[in-house]
N, CA and C of each residue as an Amber inpcrd file, in Angstrom:
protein
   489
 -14.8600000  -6.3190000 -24.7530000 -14.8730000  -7.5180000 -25.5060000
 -13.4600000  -7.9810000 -25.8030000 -13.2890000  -9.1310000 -25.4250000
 -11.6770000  -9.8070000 -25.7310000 -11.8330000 -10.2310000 -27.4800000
 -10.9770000 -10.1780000 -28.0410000 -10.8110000 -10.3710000 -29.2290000
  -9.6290000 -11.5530000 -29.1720000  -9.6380000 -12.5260000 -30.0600000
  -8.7000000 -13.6310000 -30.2680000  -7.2440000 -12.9910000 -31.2840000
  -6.3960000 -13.3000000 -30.7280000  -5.2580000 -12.7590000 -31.5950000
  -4.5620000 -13.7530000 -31.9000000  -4.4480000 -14.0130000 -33.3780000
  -3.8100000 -14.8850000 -33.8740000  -2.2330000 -15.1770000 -33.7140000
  -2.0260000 -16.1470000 -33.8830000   0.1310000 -16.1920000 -33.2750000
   0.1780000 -15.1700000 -34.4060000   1.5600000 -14.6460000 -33.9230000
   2.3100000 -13.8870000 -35.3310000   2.3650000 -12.3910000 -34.7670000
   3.1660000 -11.8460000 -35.4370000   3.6390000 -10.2530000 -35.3100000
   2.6620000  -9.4310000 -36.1960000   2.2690000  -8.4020000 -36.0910000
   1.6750000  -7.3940000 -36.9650000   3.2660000  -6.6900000 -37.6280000
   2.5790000  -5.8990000 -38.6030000   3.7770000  -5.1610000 -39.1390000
   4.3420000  -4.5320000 -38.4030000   3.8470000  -3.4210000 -37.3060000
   3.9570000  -2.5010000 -36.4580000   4.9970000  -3.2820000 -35.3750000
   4.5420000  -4.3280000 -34.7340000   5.8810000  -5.3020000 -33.9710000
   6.9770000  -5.2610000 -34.5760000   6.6110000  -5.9580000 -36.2870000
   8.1910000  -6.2710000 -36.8490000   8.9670000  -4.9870000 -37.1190000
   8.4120000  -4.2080000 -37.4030000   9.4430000  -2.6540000 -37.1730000
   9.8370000  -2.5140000 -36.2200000   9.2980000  -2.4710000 -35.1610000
   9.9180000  -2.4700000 -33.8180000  11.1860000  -3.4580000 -33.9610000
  10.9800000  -4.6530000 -34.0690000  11.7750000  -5.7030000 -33.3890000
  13.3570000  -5.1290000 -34.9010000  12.9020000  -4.9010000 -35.8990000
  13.7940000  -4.7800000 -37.0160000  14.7390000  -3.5020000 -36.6000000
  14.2080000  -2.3840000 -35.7860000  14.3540000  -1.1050000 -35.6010000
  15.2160000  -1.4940000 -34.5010000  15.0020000  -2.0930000 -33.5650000
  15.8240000  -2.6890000 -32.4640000  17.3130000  -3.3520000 -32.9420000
  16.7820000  -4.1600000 -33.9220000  17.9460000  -5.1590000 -33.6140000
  19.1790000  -4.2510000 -34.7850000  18.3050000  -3.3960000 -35.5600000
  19.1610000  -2.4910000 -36.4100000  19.9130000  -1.4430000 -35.3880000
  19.7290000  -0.9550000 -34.5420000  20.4790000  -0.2310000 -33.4410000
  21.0460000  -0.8350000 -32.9690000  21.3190000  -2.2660000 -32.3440000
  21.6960000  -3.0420000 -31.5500000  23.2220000  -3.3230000 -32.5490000
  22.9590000  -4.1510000 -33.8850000  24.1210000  -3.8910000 -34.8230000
  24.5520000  -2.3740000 -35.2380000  24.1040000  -1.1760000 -35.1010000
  25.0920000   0.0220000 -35.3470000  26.1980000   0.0410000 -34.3930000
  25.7300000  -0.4740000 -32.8140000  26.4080000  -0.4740000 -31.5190000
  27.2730000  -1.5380000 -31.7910000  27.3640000  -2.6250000 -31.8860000
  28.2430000  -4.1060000 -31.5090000  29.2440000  -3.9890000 -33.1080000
  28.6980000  -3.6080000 -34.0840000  29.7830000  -3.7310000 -35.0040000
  30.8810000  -2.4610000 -34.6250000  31.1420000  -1.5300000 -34.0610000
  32.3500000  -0.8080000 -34.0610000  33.1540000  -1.4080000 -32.7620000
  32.0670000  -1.6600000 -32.3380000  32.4880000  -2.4280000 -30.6030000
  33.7750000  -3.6340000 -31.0780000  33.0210000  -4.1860000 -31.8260000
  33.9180000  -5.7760000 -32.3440000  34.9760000  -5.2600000 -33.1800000
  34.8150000  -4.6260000 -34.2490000  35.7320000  -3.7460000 -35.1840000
  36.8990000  -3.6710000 -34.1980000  36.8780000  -2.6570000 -33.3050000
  37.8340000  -2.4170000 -32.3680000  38.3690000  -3.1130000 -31.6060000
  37.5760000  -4.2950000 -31.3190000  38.2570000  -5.5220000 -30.0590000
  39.1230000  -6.4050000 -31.4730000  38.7360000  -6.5240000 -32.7750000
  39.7920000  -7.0630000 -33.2740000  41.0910000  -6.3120000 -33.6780000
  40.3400000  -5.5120000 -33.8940000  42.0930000  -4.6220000 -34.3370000
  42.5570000  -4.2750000 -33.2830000  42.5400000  -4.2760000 -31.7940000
  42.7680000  -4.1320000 -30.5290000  43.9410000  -5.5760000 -30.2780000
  43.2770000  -6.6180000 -30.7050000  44.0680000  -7.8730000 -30.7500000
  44.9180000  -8.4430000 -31.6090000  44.4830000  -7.5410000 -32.8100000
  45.8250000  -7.9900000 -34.0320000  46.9130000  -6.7920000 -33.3190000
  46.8920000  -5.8140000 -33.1790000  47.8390000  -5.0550000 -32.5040000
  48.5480000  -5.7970000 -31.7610000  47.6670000  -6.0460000 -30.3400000
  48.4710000  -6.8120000 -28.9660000  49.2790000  -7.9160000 -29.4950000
  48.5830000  -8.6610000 -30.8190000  49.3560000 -10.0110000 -31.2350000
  50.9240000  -9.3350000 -31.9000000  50.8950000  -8.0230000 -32.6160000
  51.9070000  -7.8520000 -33.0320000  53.3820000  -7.3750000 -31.9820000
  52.5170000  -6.5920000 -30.8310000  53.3460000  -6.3000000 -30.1460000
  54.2090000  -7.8720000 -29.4660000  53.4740000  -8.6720000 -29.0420000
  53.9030000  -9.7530000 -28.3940000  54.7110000 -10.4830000 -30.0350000
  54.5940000 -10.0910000 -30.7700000  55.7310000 -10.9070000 -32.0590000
  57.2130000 -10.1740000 -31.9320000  56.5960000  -8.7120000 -31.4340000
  57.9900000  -7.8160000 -31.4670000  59.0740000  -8.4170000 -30.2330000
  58.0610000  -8.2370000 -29.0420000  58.8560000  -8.8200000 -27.9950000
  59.8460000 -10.3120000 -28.1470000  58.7380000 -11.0430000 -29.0460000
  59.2870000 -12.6260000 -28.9860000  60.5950000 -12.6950000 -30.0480000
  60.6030000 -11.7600000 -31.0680000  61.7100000 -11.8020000 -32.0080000
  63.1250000 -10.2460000 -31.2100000  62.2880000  -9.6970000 -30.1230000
  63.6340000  -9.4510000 -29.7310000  64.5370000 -10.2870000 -28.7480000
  63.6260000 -11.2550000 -27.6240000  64.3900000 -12.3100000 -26.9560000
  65.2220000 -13.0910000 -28.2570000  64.2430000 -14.1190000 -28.8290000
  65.1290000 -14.5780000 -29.9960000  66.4140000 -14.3910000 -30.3300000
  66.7600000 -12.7090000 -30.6170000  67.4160000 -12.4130000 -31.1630000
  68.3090000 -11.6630000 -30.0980000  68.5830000 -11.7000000 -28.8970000
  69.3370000 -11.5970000 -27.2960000  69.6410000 -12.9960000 -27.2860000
  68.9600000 -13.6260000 -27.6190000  69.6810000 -15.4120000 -27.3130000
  70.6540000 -15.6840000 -28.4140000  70.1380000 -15.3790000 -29.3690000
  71.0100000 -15.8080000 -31.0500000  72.5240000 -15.1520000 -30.6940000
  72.4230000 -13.6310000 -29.8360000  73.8010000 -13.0590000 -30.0430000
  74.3250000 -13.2820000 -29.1010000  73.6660000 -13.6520000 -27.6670000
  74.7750000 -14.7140000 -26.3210000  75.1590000 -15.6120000 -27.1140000
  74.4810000 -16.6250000 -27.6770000  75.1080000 -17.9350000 -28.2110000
  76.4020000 -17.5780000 -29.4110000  76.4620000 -16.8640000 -30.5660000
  76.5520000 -16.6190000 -31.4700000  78.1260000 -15.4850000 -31.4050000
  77.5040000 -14.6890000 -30.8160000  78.1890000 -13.2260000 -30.6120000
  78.1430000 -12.3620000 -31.6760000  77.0940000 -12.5430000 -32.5680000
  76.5950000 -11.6560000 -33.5190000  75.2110000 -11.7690000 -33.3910000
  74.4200000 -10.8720000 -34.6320000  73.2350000 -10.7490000 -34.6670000
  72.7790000 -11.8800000 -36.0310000  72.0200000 -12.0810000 -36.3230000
  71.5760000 -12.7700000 -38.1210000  71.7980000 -11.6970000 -38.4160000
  73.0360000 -12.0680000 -39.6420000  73.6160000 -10.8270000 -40.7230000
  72.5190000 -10.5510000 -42.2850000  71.8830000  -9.9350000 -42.1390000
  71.6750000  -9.7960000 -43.4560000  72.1870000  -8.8440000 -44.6630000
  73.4610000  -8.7400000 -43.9400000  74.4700000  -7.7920000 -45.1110000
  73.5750000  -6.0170000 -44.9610000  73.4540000  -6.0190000 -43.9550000
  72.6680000  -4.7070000 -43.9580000  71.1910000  -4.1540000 -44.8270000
  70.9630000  -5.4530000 -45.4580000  69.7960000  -4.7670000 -46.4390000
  68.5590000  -5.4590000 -45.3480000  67.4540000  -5.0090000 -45.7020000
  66.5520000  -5.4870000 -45.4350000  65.8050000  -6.9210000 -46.4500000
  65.2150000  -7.4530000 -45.2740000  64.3850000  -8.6990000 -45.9740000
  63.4720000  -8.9410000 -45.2370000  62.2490000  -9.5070000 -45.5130000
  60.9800000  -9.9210000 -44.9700000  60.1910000 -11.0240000 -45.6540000
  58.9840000 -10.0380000 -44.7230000  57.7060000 -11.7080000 -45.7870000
  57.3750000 -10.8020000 -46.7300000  57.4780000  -9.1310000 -46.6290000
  56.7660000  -8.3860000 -48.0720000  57.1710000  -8.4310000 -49.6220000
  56.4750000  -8.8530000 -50.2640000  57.1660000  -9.4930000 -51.6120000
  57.8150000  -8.4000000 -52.5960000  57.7120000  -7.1930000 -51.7990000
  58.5790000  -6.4400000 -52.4970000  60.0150000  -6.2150000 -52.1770000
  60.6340000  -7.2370000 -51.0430000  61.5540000  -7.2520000 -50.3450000
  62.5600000  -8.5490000 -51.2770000  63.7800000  -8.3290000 -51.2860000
  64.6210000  -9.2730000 -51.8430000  64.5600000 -10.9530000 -50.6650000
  65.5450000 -11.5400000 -51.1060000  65.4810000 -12.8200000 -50.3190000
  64.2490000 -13.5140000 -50.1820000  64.4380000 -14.2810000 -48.9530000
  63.3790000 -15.7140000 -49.0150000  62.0460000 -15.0870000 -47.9220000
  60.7610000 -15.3370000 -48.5070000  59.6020000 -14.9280000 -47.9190000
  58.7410000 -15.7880000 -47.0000000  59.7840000 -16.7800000 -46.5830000
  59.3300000 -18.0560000 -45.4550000  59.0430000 -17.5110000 -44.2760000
  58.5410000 -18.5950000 -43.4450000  58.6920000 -18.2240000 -41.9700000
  59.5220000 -19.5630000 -41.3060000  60.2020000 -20.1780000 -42.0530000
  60.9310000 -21.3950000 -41.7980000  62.7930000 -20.7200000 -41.1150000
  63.1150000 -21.7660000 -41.4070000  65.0250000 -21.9150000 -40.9090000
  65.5990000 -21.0250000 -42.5730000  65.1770000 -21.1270000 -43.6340000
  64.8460000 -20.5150000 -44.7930000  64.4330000 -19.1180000 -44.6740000
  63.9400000 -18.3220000 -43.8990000  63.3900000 -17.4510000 -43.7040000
  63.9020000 -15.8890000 -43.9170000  62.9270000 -14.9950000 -43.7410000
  63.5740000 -13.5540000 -43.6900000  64.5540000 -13.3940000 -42.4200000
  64.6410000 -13.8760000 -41.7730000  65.9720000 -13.4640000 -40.3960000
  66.7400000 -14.3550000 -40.4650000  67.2580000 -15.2100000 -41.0030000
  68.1220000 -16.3680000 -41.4080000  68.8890000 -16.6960000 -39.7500000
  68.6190000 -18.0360000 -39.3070000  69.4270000 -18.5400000 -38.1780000
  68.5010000 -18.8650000 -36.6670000  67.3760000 -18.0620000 -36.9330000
  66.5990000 -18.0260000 -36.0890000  65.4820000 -19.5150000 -35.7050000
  65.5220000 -19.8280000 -36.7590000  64.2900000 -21.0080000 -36.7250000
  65.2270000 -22.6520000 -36.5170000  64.8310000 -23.8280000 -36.2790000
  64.3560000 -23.6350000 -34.9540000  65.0130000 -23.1540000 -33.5010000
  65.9670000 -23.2160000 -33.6160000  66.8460000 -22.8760000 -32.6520000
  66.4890000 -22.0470000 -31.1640000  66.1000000 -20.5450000 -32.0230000
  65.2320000 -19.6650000 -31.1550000  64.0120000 -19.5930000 -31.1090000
  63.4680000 -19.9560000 -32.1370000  61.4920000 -19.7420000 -32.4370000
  61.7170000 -20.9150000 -33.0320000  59.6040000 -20.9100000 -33.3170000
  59.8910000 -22.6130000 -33.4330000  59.4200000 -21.9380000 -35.0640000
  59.0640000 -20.5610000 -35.4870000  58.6610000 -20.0930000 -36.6610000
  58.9680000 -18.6200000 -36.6700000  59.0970000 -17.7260000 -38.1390000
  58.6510000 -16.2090000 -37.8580000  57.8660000 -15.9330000 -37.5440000
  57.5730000 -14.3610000 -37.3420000  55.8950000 -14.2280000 -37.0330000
  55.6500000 -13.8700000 -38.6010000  54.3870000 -13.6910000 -38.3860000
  53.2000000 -13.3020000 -39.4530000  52.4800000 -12.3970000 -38.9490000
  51.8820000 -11.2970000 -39.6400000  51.3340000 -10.2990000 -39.3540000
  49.9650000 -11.1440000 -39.2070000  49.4770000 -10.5370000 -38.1080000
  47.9120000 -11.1290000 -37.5520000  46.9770000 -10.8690000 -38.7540000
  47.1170000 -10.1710000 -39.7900000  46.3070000  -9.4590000 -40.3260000
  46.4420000 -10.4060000 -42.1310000  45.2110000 -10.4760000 -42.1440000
  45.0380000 -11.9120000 -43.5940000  45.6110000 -11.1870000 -44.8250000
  45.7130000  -9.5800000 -44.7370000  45.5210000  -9.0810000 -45.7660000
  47.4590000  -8.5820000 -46.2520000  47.9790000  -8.9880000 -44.9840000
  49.5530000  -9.0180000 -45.0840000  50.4160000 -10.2380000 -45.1550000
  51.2100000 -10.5310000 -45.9770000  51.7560000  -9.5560000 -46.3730000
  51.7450000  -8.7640000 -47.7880000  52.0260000  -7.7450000 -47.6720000
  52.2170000  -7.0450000 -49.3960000  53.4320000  -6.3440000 -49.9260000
  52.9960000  -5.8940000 -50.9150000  54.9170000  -5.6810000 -51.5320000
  55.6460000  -4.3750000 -50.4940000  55.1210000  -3.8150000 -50.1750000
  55.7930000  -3.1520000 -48.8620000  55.4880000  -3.6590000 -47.4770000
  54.1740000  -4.2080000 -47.0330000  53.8620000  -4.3220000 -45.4910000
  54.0680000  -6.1630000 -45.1500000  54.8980000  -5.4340000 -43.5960000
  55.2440000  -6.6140000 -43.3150000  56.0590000  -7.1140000 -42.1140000
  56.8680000  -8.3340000 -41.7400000  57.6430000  -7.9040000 -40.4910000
  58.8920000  -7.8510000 -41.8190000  60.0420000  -6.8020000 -40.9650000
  60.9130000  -6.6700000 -42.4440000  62.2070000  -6.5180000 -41.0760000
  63.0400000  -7.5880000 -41.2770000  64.6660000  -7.3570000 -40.4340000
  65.8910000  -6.7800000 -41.2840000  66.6440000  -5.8890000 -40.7760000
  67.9760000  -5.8100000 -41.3230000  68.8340000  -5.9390000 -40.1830000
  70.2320000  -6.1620000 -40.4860000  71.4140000  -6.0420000 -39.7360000
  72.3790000  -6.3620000 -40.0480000  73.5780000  -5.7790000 -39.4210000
  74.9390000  -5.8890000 -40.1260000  75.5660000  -6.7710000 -39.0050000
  75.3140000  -8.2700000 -38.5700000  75.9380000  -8.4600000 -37.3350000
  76.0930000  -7.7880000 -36.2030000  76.2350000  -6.7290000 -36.3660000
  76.7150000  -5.8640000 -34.6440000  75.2960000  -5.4140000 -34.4560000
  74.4730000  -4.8680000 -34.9950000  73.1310000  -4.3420000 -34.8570000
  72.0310000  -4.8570000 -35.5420000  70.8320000  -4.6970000 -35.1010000
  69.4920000  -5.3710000 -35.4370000  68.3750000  -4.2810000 -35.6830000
  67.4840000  -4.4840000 -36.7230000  66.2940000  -3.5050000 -36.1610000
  65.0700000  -4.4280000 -36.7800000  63.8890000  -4.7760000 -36.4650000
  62.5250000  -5.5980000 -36.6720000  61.3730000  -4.8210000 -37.1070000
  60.9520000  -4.5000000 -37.6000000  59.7640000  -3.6700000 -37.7940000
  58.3120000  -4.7120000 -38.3230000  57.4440000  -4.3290000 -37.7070000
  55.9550000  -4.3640000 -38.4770000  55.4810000  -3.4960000 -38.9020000
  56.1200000  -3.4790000 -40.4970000  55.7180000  -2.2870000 -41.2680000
  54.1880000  -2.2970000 -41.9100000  53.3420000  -0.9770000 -41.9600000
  52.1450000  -0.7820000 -42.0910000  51.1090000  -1.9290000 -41.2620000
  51.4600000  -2.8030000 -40.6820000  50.3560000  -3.4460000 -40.0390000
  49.6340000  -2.5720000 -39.0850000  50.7290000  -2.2810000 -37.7470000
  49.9630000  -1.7490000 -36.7480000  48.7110000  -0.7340000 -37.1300000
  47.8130000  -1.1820000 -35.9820000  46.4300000  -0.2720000 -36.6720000
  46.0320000   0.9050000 -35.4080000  47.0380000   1.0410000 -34.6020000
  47.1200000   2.1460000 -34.0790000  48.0280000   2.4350000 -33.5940000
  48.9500000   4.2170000 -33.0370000  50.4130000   4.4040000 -32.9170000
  50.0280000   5.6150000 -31.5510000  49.6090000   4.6710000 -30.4120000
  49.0690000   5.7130000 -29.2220000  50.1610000   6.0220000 -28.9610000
  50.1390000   7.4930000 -28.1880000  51.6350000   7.9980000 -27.2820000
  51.8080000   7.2690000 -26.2690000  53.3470000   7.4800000 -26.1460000
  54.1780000   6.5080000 -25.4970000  53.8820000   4.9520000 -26.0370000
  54.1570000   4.9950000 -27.1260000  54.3020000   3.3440000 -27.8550000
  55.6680000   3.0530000 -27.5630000  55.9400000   1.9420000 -26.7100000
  57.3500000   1.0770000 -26.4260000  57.6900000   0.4720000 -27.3680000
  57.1520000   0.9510000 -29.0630000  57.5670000   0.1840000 -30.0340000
  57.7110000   1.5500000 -31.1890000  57.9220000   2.4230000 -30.8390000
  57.6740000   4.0300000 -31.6860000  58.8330000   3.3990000 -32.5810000
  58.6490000   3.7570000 -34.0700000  60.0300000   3.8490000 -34.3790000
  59.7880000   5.2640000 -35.3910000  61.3550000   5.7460000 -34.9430000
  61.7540000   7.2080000 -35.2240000  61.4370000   7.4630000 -36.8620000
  62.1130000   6.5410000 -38.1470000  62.2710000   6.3210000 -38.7320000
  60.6450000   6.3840000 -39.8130000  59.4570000   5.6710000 -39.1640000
  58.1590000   5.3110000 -39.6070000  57.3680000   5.4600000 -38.4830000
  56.9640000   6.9600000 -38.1500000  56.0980000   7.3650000 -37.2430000
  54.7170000   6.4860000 -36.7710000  54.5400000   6.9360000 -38.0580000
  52.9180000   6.0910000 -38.4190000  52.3970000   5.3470000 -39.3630000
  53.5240000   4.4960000 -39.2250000  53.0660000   3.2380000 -40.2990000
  53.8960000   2.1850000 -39.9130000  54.9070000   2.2330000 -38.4630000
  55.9340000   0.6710000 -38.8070000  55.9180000   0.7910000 -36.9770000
  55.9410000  -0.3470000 -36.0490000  56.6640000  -0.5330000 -34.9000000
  57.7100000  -1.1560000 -35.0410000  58.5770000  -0.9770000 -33.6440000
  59.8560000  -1.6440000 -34.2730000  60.3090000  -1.6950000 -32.6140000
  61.7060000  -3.0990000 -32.9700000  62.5270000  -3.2620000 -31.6830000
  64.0490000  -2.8830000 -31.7910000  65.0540000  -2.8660000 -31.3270000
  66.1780000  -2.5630000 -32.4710000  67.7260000  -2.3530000 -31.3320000
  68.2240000  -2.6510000 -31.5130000  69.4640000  -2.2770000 -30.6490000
  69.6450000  -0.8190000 -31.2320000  70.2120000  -0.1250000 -29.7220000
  70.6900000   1.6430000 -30.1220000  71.3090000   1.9640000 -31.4880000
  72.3640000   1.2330000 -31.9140000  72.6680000   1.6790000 -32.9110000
  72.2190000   1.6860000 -34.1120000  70.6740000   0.7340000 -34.3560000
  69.9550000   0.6360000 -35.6210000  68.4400000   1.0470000 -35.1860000
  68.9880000   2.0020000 -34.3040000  67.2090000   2.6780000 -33.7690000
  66.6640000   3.4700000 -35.3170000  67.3900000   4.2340000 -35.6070000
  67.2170000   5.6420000 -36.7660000  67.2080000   4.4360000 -38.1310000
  68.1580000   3.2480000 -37.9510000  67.4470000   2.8350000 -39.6330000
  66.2710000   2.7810000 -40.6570000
């Protein structure tokens, strides 16, 4: 005997379909988790690269580096000086000239009173760091810095590698 089945799910379906799509999100949220912090990374590395050309052009033209009297300055508000990303900025000389801006950490939740991009230099030497952003420090990182193992990348002429 055929029986008429009304439209609609029984309970027994909607567990199924709930049970499904609840596995389906345990899988895709670490998946995505990782493809973004995969890309705020890559974005930081490509900031490192772009503020070390920058700053190879600033010292052909120039024959120094942007001096910041050796101290450090950044966007982290626990850092002295100006927290722009303008001509005003933490690397003073750079904007527009070499970049058309600083970078900014990819990440909404930076900057803070320590994390951040943070420059020092005494004219003759440079060093850049993205301190605490990076969200991972695989071996052989072309951005290791000696100084902040696991918490800062960095670019730097030889003599302000160890700062």
């Amino acid at each position: 005997m055929k029986t008429n089945r009304q439209s609609g799910f029984t309970i027994i379906e909607m567990l199924i379909v709930v049970t499904i799509l609840a596995m389906l999100a345990g899988i895709l949220i670490p998946v995505l988790e990782d493809a973004a912090s995969s890309a705020r990374d890559s974005r930081r590395a490509s900031d490192l690269k772009s503020m070390q050309a920058a700053l190879s052009a600033y010292q052909r033209v120039n024959g120094t580096y942007p001096d910041t009297g050796g101290v450090w300055q950044g966007d982290s508000t626990g850092l002295a000086g100006s927290h722009t990303y303008d001509a005003n900025g933490y690397c003073p000389g750079l904007v527009p000239d070499f970049l058309p801006a600083l970078p900014k950490d990819p990440n909404t939740d930076f900057p803070t009173a320590t994390g951040g991009y943070h420059y020092r230099s005494d004219g003759v030497d440079y060093k850049f760091i993205c301190n605490e952003g990076p969200e991972t420090y695989p071996a052989g990182n072309p951005f290791f810095d000696p100084t902040r193992p696991t918490t800062a990348w960095q670019v730097s002429t030889p003599g302000a590698y160890n700062w």
